[in-house]
C-alpha positions in Angstrom: 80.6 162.3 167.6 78.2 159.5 167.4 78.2 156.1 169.6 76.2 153.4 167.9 73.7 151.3 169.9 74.5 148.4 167.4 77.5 148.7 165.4 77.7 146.6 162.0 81.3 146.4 160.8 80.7 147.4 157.2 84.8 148.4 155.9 88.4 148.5 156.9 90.4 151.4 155.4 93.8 150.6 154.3 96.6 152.9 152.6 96.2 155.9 150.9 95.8 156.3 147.3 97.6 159.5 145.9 98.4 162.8 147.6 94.3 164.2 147.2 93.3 162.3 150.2 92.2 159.1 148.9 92.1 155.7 150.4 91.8 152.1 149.7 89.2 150.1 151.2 88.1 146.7 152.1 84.6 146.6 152.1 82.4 144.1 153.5 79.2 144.6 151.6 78.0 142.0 148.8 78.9 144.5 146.2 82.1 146.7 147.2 80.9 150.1 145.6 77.5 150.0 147.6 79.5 150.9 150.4 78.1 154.4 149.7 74.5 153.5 149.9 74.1 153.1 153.5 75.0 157.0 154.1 77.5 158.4 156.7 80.0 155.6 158.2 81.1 156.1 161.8 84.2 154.8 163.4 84.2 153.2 167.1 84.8 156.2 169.2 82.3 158.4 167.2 83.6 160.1 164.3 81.4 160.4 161.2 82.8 160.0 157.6 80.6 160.8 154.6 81.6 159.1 151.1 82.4 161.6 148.7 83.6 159.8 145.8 83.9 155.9 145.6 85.3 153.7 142.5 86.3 149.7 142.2 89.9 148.6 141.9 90.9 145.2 141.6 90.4 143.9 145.4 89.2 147.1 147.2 87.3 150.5 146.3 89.3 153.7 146.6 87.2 156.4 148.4 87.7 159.9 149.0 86.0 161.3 152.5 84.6 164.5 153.0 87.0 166.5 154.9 90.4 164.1 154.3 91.9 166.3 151.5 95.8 165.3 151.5 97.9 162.1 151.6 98.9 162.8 155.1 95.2 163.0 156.4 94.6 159.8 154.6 97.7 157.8 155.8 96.6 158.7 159.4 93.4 156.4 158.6 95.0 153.2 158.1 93.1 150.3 159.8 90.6 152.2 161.0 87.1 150.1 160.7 84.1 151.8 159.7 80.6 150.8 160.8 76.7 151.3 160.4 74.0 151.3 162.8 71.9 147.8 162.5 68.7 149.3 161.9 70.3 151.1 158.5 70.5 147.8 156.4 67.6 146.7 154.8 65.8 143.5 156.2 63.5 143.9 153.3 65.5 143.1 150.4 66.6 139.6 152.2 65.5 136.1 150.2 64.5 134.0 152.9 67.4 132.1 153.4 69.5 134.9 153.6 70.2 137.2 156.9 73.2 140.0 158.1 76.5 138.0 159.7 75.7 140.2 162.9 72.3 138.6 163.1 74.0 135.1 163.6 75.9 136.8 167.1 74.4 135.5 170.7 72.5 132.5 168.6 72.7 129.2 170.8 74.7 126.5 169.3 72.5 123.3 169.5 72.3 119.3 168.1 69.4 117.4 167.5 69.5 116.6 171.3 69.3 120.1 172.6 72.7 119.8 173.4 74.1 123.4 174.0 78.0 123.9 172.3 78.1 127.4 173.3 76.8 130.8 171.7 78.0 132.4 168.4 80.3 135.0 169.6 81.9 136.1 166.2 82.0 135.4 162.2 85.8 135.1 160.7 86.6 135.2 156.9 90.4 133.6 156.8 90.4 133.3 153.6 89.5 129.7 153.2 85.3 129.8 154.5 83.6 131.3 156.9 84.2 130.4 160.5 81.5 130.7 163.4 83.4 131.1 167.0 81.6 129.4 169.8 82.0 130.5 173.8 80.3 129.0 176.5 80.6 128.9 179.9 84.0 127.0 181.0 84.9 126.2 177.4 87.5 127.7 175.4 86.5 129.7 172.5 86.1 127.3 169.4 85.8 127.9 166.0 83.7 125.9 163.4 83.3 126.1 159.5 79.9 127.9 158.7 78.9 125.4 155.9 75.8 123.5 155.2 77.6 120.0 156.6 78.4 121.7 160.1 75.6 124.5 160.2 72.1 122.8 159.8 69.5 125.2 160.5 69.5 128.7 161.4 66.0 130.2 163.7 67.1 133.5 164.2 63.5 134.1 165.9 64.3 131.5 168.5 68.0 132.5 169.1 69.2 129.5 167.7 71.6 127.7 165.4 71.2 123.3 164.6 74.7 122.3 164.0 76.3 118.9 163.8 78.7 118.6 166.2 80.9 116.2 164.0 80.8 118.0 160.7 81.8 120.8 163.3 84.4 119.2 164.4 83.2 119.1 168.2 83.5 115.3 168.3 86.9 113.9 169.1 87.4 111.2 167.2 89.8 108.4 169.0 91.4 107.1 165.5 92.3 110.8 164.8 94.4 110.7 168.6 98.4 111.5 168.7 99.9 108.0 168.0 102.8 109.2 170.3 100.8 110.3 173.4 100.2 106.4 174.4 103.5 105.9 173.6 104.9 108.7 176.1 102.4 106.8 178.7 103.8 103.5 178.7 106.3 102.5 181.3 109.7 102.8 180.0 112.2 99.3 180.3 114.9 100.0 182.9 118.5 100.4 181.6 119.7 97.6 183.5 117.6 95.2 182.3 115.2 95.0 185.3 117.8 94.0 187.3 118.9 96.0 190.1 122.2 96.5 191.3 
């Protein structure tokens, strides 16, 4: 069993396909069958799986693993994430705009001011855009889109990301306040009138 230094989250493995041992997986790579170019995948407590066989369906690729040779074996697999050591993806085939979502982890969350939000702590995919989760100290984890508006600039060789903290919606903006909260703060008028008894 192999423990990774630096894990990159490359695929999920879903249900099993048939009774020979396949399985469907989501896979996290730009195009779904390269999956099997980055060699052995290795789950978090160590174990190793080698791509024998890997094909496209409609929103997943069905793989077959060396040594998972029945539907049972397969079945047993499901939601198990599969991952790669950093230093196996290639940096050199990167435009210059473009970088690994694990690269964008323990960058500093800044404005134009220097203002600190917090460091990136994870990359979500909802369904609906990418979103960055910011933790700092004494703050609440937060979550912001990762789009151009929100995400201005991103210097990976000085640990840092521009943002701007309205797009991100870090500002609170008092128009967007509950109307009822004010209400619930206002003195409420006596039954009686005001008049005691």
């Amino acid at each position: 069993m192999k423990k990774l230094e630096n894990p990159i989250l490359m695929a999920t493995i879903g249900a099993a396909q048939g009774l020979r041992g396949e399985v469907r997986v989501r896979s996290f790579t730009a195009d779904p069958i390269a999956l099997g170019d980055y060699g052995h995948l290795y789950s978090e407590d160590g174990r190793d799986f080698e791509i024998l066989e890997i094909r496209e369906a409609k929103t997943v690729v069905i793989v077959r693993f060396r040594g998972i040779n029945d539907r049972n074996a397969a079945e047993a697999l499901n939601g198990l994430e599969l991952f790669v050591e950093r230093d196996n993806l290639p940096d050199d085939e990167l435009d210059e705009d473009e970088f690994y979502y694990a690269d964008l982890e323990g960058l500093e969350a800044v404005d134009a001011e220097g203002k600190s939000y917090g460091t990136v702590s994870a990359v979500f995919d909802f369904g609906a855009g990418d979103l960055l989760e910011l933790k700092g100290p004494g703050r609440r984890p937060t979550l912001i889109p990762f789009s151009e508006t929100a995400v201005l600039e991103i210097d990976l060789e000085a640990g840092k990301i521009l943002i701007d903290p309205d797009a991100a919606g870090l500002i609170e903006d008092p128009n967007d306040r509950d109307p009822t909260a004010a209400a619930r703060r206002q003195p409420r008028p006596r039954r009686d009138g005001g008049k005691g008894e």
